[in-house]
Phi, psi and omega in degrees: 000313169314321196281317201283331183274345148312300149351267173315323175290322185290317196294325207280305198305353178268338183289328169271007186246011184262146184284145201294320221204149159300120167238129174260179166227138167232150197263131157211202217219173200177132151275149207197166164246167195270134195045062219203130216262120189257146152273122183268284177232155178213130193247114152267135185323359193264133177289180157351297211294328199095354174263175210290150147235184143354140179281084174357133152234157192243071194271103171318122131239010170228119171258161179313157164267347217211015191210210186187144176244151162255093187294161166212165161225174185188205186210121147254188177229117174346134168259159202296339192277349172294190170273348174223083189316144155071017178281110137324147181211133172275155175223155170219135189225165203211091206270138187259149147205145205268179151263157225286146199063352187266134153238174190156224167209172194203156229210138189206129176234171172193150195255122197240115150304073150336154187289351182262327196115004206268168181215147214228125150284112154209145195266047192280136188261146198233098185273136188244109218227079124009267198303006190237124169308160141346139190267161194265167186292347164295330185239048148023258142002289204276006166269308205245179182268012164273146184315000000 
């Protein structure tokens, strides 16, 4: 009888110890100018469905070497090109800056919680490029730490 209730204790502790929710990871690659504030990521509050949910969250577990990240939150309004066009939204967003002269690359991961709960590893590698200009006026939004 001791044994089957061991059993059982043993079995409940792998169900509460399995993870809640599915996680993916994704790789990607970014450019910055040297001591130049880069837009990494931006999350907005909308579920699936397109209504307001939770506020995204954004969690570091590799922080940079060779830089600083910066959170902001706000409000944009959707581009026409997302899954849900023209939606004000609150966002949280995540910002790169290099220390002012290094170019090289630098390295960054963060864990992003969607307004549905799903939750995304990424993994961006930061080339800090001396030789790259001012982002041109389309991507604006994205040189700087306003949203």
């Amino acid at each position: 009888m001791l044994l089957a209730r061991s059993t059982a204790a043993l079995g409940l502790g792998f169900l509460l110890t399995a993870p809640a929710l599915a996680q993916t990871t994704v790789t990607r690659s970014e450019t910055a100018a040297p001591g130049k504030s880069v837009r990494l990521a931006i999350v907005p509050n909308l579920k699936k469905d397109c209504s307001a949910g939770p506020m995204p969250e954004i969690r570091v577990s590799g922080a940079p070497k060779n830089g600083s990240l910066i959170t902001k939150v706000g409000k944009i309004k959707t581009p026409a090109s997302y899954r849900c066009p023209g939606k004000e939204a609150a966002v949280q967003a995540i910002f790169y800056q290099s220390k002012d002269g290094y170019t090289g690359t630098d390295e960054v991961t963060v864990d992003v919680k969607d307004s549905d709960g799903k939750v995304q590893t990424q993994n961006i590698r930061i080339t800090v490029d001396g030789s790259k200009k001012e982002a041109p006026a389309k991507d604006a939004g994205k040189a700087a730490t306003d949203l």
